[in-house]
C-alpha positions in Angstrom: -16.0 -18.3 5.8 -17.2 -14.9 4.8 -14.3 -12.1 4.7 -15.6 -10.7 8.1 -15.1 -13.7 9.6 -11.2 -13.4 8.0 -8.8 -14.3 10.7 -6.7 -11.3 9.5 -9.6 -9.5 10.7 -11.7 -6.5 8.7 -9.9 -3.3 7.7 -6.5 -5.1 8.0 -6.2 -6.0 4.4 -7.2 -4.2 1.1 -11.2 -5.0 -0.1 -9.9 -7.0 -2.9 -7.7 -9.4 -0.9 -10.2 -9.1 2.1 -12.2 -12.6 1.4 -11.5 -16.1 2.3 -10.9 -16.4 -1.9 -8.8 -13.8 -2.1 -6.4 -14.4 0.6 -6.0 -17.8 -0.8 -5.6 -16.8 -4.5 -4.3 -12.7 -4.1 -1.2 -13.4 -7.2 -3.4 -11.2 -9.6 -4.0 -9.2 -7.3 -0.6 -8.7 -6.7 0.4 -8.9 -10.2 -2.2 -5.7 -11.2 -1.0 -3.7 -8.5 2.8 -3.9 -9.3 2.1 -3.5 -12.8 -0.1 -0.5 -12.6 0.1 1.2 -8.8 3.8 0.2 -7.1 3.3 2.7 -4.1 -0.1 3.7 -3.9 -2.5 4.9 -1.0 -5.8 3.4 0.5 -8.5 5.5 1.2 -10.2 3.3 3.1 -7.3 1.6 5.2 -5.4 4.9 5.6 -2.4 3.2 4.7 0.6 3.5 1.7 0.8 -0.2 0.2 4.1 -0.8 -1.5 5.0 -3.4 -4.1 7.5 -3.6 -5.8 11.3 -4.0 -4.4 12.7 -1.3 -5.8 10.1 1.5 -4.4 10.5 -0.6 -1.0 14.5 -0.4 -0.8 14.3 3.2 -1.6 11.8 4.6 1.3 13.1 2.1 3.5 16.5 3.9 3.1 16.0 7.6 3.2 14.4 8.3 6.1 14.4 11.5 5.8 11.8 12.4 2.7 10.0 9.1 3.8 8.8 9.2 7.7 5.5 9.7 9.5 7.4 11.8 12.5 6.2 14.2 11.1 2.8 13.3 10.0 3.5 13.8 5.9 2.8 10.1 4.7 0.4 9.8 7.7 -1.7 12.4 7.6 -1.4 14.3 4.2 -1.6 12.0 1.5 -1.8 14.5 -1.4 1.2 15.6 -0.2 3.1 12.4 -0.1 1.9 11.1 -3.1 3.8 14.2 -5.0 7.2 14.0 -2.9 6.6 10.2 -3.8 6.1 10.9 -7.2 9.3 12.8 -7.9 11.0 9.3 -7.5 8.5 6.8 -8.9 8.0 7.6 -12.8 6.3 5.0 -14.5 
């Protein structure tokens, strides 16, 4: 099965995880991204990927710095990725 036959289907998932092997085996994956980029955004896919519990809890409880009603983390990236970055230190 070649990733673009992925029954996820193409775009849905990040490159790295895209293939058949990687959707099986993605726990380094994983692993690298918590370690080294908790909330970080995907060019390609347009999207924020979360992951680790702690960044999770806290957008998914203010709703007011983190929302897309007003097209911030949507449609301005640079400028999420600094409000986002006043609560994510490394």
């Amino acid at each position: 099965m070649s990733s673009s036959d992925s029954p996820v289907g193409k775009g849905t998932l990040p490159k790295a995880i895209r293939g058949r092997e990687g959707q099986l085996e993605p726990f380094e994956w994983y692993a690298e991204m918590r370690r080294d980029s908790p909330v970080h955004f995907n060019e390609e896919r347009r999207r924020w990927d979360l992951f680790r519990y702690e960044e999770i809890d806290r957008i998914l409880g203010d709703h007011e710095t983190f929302t897309s009603d007003r097209g911030v983390l949507a449609d301005d990236p640079a400028r999420a990725s600094t409000r986002a970055g006043r609560y994510y230190r490394r």
